[in-house]
CHARMM-style PDB file with segment names, atoms N, HN, CA, C and O in Angstrom:
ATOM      1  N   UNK     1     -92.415-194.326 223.567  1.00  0.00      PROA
ATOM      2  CA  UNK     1     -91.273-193.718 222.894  1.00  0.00      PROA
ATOM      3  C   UNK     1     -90.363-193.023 223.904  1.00  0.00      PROA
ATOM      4  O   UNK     1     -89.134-193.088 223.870  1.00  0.00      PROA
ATOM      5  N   UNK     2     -91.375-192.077 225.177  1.00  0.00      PROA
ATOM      6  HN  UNK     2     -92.374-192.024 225.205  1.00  0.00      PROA
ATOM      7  CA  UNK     2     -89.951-191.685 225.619  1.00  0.00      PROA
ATOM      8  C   UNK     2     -89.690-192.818 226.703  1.00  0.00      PROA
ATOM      9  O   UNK     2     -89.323-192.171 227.684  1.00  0.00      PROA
ATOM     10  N   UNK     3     -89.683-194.126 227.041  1.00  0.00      PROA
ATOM     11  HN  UNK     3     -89.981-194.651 226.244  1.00  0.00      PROA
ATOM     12  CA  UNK     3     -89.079-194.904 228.020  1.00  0.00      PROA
ATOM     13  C   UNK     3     -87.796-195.310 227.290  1.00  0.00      PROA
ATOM     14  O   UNK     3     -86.739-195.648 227.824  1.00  0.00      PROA
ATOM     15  N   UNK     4     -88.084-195.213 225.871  1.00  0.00      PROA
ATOM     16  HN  UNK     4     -88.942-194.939 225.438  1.00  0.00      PROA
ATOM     17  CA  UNK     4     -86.973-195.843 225.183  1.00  0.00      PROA
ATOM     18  C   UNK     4     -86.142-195.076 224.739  1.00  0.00      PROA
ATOM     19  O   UNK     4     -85.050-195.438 224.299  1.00  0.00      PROA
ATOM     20  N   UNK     5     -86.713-193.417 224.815  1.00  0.00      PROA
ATOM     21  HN  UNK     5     -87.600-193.123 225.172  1.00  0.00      PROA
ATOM     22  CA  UNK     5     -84.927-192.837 224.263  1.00  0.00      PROA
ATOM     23  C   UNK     5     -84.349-192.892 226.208  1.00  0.00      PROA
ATOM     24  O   UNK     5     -83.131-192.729 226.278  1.00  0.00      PROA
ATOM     25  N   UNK     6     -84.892-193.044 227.329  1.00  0.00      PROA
ATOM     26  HN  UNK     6     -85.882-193.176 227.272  1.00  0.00      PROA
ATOM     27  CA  UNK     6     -84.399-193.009 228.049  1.00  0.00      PROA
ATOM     28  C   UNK     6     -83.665-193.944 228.781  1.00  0.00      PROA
ATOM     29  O   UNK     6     -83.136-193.976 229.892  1.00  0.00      PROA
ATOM     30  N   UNK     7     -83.795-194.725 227.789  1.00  0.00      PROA
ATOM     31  HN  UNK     7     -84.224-194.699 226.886  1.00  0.00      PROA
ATOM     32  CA  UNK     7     -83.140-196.137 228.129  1.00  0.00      PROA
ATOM     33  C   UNK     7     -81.650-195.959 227.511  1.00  0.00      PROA
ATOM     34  O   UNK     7     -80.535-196.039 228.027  1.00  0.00      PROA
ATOM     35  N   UNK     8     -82.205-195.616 225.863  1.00  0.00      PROA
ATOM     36  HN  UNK     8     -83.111-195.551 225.444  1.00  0.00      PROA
ATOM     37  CA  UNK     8     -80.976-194.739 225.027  1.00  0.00      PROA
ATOM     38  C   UNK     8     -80.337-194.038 226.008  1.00  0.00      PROA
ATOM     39  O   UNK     8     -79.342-194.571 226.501  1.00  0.00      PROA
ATOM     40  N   UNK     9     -80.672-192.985 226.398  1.00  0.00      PROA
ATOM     41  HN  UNK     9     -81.480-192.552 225.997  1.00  0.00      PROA
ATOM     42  CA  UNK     9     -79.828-192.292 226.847  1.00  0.00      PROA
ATOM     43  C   UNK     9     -78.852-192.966 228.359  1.00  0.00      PROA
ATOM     44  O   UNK     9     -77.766-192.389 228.398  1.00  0.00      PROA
ATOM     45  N   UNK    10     -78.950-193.600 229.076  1.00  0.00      PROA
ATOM     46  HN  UNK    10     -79.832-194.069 229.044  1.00  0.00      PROA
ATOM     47  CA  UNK    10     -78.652-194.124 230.375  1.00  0.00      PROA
ATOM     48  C   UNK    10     -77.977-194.751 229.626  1.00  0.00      PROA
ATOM     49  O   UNK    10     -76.825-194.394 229.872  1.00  0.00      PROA
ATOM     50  N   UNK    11     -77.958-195.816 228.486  1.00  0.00      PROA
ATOM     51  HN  UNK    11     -78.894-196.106 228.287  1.00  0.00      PROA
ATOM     52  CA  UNK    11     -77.380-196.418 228.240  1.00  0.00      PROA
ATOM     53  C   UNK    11     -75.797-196.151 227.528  1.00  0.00      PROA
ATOM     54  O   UNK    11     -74.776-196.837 227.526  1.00  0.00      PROA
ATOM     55  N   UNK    12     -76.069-195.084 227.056  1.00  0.00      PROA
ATOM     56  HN  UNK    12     -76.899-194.526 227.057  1.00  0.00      PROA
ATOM     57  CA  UNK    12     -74.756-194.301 226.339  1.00  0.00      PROA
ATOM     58  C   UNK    12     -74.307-193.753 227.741  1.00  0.00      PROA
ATOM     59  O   UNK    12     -73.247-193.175 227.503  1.00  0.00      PROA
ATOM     60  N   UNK    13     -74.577-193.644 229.074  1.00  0.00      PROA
ATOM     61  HN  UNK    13     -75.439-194.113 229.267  1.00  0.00      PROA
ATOM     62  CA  UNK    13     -74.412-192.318 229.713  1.00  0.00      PROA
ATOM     63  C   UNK    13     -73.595-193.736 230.837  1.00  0.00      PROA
ATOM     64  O   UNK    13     -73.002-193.627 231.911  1.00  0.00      PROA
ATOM     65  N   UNK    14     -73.868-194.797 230.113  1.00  0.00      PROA
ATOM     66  HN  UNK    14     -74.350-194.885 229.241  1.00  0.00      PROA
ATOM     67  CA  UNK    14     -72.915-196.208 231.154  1.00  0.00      PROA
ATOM     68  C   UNK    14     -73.837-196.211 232.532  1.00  0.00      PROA
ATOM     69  O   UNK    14     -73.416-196.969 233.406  1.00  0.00      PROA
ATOM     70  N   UNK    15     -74.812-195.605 232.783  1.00  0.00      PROA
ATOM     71  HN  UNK    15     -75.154-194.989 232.074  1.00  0.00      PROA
ATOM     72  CA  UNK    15     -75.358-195.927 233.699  1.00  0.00      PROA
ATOM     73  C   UNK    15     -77.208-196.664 233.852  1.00  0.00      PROA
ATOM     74  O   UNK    15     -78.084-196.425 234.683  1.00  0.00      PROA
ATOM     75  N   UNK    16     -77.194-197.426 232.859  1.00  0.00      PROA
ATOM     76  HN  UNK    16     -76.483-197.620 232.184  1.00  0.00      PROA
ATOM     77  CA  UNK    16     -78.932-198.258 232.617  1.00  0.00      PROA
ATOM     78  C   UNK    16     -79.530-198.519 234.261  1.00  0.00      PROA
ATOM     79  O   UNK    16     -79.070-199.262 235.128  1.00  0.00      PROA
ATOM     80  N   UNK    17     -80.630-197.680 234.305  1.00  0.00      PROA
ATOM     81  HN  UNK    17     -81.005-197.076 233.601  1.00  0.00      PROA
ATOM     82  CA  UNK    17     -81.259-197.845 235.292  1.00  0.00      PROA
ATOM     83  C   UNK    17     -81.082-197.483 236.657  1.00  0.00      PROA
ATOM     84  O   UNK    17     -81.467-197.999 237.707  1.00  0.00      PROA
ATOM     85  N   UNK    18     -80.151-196.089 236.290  1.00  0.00      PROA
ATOM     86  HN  UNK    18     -79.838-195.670 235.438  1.00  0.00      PROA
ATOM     87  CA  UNK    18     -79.298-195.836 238.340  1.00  0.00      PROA
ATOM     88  C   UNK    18     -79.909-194.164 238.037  1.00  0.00      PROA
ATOM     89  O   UNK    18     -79.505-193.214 237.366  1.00  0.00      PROA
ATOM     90  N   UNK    19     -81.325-194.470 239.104  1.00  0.00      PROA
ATOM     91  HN  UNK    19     -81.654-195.242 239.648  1.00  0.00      PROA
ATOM     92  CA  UNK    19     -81.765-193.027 238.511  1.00  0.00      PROA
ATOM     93  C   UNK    19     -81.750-192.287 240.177  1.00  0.00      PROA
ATOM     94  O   UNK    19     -82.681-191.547 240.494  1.00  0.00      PROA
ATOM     95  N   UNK    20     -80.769-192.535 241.023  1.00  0.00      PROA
ATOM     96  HN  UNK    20     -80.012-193.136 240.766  1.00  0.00      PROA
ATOM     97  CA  UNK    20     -80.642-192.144 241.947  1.00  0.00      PROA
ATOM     98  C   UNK    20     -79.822-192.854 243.120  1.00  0.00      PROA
ATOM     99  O   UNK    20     -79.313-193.974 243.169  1.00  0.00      PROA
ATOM    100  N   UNK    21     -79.875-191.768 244.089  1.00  0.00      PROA
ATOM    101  HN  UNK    21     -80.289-190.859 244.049  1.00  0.00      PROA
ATOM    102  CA  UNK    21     -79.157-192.420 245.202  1.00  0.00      PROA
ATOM    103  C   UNK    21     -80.546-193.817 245.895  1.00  0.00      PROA
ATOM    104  O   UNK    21     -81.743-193.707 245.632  1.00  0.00      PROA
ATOM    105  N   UNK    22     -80.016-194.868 246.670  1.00  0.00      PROA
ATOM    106  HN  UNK    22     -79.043-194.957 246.884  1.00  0.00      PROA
ATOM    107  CA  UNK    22     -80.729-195.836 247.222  1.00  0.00      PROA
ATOM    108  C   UNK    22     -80.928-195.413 248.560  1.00  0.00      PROA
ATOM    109  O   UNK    22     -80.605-194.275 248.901  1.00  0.00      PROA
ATOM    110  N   UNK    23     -81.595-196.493 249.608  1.00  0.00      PROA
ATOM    111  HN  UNK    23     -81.857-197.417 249.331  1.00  0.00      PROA
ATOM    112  CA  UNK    23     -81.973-196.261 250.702  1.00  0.00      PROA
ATOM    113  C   UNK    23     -80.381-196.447 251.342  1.00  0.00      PROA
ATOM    114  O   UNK    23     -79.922-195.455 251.908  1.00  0.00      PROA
ATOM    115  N   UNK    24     -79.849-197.218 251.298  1.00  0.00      PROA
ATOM    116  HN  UNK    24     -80.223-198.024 250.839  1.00  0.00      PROA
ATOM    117  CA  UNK    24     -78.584-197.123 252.381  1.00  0.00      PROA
ATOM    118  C   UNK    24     -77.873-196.614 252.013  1.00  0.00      PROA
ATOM    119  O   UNK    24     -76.986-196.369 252.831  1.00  0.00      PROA
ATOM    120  N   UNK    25     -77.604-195.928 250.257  1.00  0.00      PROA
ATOM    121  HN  UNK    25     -78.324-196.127 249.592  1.00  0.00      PROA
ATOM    122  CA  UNK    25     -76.686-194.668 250.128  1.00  0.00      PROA
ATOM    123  C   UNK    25     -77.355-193.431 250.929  1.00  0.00      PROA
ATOM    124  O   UNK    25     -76.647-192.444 251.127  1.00  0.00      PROA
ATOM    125  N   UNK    26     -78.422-193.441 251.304  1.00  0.00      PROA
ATOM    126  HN  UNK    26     -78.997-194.244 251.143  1.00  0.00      PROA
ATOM    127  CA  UNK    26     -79.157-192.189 251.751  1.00  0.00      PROA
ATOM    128  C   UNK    26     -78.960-192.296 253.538  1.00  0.00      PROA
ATOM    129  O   UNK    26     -78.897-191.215 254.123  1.00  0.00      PROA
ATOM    130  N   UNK    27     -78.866-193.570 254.374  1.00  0.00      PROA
ATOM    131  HN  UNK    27     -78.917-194.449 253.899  1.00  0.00      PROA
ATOM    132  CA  UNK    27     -78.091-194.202 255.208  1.00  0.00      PROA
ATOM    133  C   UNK    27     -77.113-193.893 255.561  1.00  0.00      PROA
ATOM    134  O   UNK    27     -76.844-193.148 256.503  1.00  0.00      PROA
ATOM    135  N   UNK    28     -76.252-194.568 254.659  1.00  0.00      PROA
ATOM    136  HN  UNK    28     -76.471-195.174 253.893  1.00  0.00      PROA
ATOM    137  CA  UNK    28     -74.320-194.283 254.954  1.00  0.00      PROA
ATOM    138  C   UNK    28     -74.335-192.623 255.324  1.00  0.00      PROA
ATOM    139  O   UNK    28     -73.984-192.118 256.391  1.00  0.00      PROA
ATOM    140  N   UNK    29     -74.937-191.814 253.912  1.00  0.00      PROA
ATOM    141  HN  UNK    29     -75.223-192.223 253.046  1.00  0.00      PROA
ATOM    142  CA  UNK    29     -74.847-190.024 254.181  1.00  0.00      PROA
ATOM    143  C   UNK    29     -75.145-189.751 255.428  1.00  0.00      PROA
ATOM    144  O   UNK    29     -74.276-189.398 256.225  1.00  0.00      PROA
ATOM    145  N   UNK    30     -76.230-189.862 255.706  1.00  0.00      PROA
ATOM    146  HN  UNK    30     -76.936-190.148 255.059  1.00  0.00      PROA
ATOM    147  CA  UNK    30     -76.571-189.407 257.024  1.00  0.00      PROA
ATOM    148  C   UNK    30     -75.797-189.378 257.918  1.00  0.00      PROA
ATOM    149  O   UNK    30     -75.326-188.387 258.475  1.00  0.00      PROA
ATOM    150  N   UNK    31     -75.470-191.289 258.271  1.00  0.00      PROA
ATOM    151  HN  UNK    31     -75.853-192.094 257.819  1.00  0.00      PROA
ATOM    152  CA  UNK    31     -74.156-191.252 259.670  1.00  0.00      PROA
ATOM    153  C   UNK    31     -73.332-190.549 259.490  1.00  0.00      PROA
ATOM    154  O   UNK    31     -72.760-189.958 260.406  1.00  0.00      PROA
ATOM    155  N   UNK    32     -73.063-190.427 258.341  1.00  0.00      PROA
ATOM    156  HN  UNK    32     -73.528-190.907 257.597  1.00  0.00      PROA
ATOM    157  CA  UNK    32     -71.139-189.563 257.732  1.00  0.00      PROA
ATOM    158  C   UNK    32     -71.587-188.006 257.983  1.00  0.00      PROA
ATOM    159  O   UNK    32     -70.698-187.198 258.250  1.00  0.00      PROA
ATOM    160  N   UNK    33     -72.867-187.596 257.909  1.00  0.00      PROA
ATOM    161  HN  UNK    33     -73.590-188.253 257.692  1.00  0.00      PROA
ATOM    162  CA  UNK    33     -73.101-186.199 258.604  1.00  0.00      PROA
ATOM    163  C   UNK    33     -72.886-185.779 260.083  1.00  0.00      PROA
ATOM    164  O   UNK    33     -72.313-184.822 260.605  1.00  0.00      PROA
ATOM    165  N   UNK    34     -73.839-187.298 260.760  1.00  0.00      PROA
ATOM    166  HN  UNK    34     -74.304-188.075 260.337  1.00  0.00      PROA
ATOM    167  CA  UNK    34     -74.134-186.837 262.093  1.00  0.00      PROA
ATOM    168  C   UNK    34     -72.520-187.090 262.752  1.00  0.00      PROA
ATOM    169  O   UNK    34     -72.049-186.473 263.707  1.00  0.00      PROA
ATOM    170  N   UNK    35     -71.786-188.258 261.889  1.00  0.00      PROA
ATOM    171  HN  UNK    35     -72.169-188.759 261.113  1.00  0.00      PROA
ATOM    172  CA  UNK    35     -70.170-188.340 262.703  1.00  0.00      PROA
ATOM    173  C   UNK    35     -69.673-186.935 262.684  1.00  0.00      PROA
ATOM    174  O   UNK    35     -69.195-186.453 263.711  1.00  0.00      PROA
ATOM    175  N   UNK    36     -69.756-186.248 261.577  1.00  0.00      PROA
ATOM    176  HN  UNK    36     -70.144-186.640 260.743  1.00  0.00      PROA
ATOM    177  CA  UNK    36     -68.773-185.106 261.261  1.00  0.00      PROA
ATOM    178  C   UNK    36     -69.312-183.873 261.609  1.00  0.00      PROA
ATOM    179  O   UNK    36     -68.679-182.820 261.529  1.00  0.00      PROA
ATOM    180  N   UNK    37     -70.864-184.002 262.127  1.00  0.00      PROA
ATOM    181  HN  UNK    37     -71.378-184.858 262.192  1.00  0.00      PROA
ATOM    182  CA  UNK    37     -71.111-182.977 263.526  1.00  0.00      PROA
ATOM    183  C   UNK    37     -70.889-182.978 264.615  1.00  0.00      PROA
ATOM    184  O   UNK    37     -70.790-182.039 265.405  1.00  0.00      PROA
ATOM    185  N   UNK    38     -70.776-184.191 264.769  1.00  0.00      PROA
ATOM    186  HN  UNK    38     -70.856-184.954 264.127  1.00  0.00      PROA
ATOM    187  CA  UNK    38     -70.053-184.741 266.603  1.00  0.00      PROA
ATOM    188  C   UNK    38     -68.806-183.873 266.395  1.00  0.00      PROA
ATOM    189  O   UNK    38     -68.708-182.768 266.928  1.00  0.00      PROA
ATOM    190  N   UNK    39     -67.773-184.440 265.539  1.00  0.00      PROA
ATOM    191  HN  UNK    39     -67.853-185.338 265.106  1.00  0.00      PROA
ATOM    192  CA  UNK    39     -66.494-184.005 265.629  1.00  0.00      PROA
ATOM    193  C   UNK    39     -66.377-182.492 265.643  1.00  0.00      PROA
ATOM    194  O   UNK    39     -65.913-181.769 266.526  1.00  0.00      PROA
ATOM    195  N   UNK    40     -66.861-182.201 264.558  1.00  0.00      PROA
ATOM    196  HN  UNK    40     -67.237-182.788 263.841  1.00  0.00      PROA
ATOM    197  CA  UNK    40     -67.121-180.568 264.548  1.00  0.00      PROA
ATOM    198  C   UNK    40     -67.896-179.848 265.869  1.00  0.00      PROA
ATOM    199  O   UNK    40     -67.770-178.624 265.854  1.00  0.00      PROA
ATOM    200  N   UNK    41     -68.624-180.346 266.938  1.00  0.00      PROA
ATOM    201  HN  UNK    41     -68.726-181.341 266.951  1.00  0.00      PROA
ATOM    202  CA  UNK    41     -69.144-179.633 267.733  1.00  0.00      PROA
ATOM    203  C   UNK    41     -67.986-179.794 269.121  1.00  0.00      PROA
ATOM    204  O   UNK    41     -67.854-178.860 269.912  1.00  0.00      PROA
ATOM    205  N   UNK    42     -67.239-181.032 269.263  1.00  0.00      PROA
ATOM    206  HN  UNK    42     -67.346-181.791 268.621  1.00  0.00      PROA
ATOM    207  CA  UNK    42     -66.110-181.415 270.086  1.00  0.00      PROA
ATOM    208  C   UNK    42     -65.316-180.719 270.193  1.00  0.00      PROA
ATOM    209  O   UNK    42     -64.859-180.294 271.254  1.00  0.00      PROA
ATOM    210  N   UNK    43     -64.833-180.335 268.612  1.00  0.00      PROA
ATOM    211  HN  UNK    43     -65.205-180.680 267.751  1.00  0.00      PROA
ATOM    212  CA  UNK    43     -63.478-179.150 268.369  1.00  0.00      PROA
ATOM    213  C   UNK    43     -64.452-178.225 268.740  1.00  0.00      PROA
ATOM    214  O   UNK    43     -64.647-178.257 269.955  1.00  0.00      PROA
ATOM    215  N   UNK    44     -65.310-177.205 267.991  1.00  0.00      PROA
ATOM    216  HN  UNK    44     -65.152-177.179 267.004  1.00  0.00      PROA
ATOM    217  CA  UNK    44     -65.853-175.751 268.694  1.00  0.00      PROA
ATOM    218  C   UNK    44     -65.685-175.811 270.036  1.00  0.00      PROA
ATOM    219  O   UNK    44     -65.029-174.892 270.527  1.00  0.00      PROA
ATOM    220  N   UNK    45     -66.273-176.985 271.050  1.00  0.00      PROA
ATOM    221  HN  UNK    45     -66.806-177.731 270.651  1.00  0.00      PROA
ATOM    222  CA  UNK    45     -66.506-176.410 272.297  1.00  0.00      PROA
ATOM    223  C   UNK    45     -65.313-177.309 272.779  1.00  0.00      PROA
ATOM    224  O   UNK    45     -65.593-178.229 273.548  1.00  0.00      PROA
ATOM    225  N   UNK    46     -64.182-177.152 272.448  1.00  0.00      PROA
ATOM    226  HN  UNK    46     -63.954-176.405 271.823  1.00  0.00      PROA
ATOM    227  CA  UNK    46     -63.037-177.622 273.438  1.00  0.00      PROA
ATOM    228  C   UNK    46     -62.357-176.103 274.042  1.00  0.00      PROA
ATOM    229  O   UNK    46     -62.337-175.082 273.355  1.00  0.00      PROA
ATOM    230  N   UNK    47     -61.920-176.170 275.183  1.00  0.00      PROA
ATOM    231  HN  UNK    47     -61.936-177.000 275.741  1.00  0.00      PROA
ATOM    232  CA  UNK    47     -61.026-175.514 275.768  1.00  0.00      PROA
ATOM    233  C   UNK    47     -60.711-174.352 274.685  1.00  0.00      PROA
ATOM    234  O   UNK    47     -61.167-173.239 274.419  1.00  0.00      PROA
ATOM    235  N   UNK    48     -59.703-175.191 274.210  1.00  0.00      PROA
ATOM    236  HN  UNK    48     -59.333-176.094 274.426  1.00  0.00      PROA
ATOM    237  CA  UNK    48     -58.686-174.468 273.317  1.00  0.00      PROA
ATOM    238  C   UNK    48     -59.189-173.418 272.276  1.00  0.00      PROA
ATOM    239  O   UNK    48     -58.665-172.349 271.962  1.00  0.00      PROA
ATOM    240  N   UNK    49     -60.343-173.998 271.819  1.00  0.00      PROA
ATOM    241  HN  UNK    49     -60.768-174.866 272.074  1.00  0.00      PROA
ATOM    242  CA  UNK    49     -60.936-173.003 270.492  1.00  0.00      PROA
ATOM    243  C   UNK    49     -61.754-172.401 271.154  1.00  0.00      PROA
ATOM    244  O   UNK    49     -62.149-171.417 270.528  1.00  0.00      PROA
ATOM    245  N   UNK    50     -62.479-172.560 272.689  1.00  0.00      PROA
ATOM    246  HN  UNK    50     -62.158-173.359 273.197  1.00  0.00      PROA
ATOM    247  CA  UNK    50     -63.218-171.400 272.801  1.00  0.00      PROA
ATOM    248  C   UNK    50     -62.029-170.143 273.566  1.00  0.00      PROA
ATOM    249  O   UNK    50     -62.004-169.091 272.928  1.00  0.00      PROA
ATOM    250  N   UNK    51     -61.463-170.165 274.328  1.00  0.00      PROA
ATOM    251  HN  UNK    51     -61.483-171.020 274.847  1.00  0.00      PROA
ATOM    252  CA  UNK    51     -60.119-169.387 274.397  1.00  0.00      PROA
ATOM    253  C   UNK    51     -59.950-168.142 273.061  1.00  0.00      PROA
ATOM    254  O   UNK    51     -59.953-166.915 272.956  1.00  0.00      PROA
ATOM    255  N   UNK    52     -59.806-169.397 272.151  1.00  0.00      PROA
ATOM    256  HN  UNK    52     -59.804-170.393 272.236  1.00  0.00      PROA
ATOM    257  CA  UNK    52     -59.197-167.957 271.197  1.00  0.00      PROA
ATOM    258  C   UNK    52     -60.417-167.998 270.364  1.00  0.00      PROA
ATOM    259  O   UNK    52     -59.869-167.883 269.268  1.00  0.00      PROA
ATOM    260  N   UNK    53     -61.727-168.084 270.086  1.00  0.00      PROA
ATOM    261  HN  UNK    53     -62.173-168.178 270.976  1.00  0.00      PROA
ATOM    262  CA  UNK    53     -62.726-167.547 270.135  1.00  0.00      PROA
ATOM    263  C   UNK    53     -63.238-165.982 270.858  1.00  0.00      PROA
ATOM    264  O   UNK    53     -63.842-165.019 270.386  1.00  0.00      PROA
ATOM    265  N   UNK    54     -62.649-166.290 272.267  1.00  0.00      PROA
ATOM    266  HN  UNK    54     -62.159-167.072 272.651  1.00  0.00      PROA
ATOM    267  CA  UNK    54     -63.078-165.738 273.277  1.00  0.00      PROA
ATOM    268  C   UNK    54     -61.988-164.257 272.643  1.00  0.00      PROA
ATOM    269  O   UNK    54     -62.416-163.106 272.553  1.00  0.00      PROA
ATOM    270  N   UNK    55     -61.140-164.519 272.425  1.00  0.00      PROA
ATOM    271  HN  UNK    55     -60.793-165.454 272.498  1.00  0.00      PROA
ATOM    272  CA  UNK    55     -59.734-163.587 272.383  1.00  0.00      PROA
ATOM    273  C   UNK    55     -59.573-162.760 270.989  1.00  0.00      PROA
ATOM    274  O   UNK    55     -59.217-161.586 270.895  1.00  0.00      PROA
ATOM    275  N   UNK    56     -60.018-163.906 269.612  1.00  0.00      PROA
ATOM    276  HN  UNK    56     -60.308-164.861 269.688  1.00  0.00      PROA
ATOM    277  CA  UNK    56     -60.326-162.627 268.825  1.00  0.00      PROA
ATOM    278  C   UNK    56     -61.874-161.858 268.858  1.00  0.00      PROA
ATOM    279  O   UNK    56     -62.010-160.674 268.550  1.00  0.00      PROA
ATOM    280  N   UNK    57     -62.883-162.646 269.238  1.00  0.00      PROA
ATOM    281  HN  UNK    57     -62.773-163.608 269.488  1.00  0.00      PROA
ATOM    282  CA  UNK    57     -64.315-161.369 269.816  1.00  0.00      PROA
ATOM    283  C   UNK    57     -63.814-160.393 270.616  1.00  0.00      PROA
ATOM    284  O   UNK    57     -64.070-159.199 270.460  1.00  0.00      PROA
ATOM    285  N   UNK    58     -63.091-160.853 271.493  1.00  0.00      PROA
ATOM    286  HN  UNK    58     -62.884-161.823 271.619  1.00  0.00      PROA
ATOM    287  CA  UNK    58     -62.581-159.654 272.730  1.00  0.00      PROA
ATOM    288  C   UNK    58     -61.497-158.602 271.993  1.00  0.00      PROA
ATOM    289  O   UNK    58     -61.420-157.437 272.384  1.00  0.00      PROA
ATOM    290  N   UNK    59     -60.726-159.075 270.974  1.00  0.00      PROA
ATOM    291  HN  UNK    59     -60.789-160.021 270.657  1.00  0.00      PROA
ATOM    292  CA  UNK    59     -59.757-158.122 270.206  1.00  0.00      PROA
ATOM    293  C   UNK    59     -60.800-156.786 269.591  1.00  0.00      PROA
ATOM    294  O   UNK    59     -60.811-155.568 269.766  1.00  0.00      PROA
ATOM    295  N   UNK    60     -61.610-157.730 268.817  1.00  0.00      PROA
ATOM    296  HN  UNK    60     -61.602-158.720 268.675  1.00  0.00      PROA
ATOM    297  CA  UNK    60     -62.100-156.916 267.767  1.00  0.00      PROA
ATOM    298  C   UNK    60     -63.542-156.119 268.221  1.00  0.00      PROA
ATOM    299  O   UNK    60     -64.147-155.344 267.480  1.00  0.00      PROA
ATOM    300  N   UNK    61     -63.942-156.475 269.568  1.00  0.00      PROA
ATOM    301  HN  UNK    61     -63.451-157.105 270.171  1.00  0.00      PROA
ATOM    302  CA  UNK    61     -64.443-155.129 270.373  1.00  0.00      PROA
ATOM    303  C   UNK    61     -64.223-154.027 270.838  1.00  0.00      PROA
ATOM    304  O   UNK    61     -64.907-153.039 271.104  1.00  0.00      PROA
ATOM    305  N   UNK    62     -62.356-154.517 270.968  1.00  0.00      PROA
ATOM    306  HN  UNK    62     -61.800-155.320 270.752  1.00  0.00      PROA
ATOM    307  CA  UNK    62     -62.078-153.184 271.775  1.00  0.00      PROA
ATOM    308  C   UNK    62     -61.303-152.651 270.708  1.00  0.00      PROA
ATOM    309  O   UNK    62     -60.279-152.037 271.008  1.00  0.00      PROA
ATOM    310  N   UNK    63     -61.645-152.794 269.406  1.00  0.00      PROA
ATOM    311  HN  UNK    63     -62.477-153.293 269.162  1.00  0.00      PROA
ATOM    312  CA  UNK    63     -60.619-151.901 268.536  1.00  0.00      PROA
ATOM    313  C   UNK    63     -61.201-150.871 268.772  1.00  0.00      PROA
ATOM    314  O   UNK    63     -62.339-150.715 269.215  1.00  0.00      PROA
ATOM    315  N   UNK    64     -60.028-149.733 268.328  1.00  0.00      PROA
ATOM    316  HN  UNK    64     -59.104-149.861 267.967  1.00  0.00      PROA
ATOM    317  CA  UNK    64     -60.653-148.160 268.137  1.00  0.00      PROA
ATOM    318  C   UNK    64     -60.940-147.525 266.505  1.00  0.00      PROA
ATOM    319  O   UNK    64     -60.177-147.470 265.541  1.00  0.00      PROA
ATOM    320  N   UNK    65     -62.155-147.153 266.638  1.00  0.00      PROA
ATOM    321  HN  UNK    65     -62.775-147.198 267.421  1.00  0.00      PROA
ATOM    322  CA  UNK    65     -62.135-146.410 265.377  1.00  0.00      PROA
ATOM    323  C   UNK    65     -62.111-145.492 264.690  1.00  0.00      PROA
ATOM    324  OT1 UNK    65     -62.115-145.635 263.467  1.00  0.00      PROA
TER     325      UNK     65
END
């Protein structure tokens, strides 16, 4: 009984039998993580962003309080 309201239900819900992500949707995610940590670790440690990294830490040490 319950395989079949759950069939019911998937079936109203337009999706019969998709009870998750697959192995190469779980695949694709991954690369699309590890690309968009590359990129993200490229920008942090370029020149430019550690500079003004460097410049607002250094601001907001020497404030006075």
């Amino acid at each position: 009984m319950r395989i079949i309201w759950f069939r019911v239900r998937a079936a109203l819900q337009g999706r019969a039998g998709d009870a998750g992500m697959s192995t190469s949707e779980y695949a694709m995610g991954t690369i699309a993580a590890c690309a968009f940590a590359a990129v993200l670790y490229k920008v942090v440690t370029s020149e430019v962003v550690s500079t003004a990294l460097q410049s607002t830490i250094g601001k907001a040490l020497d404030a006075p309080f």
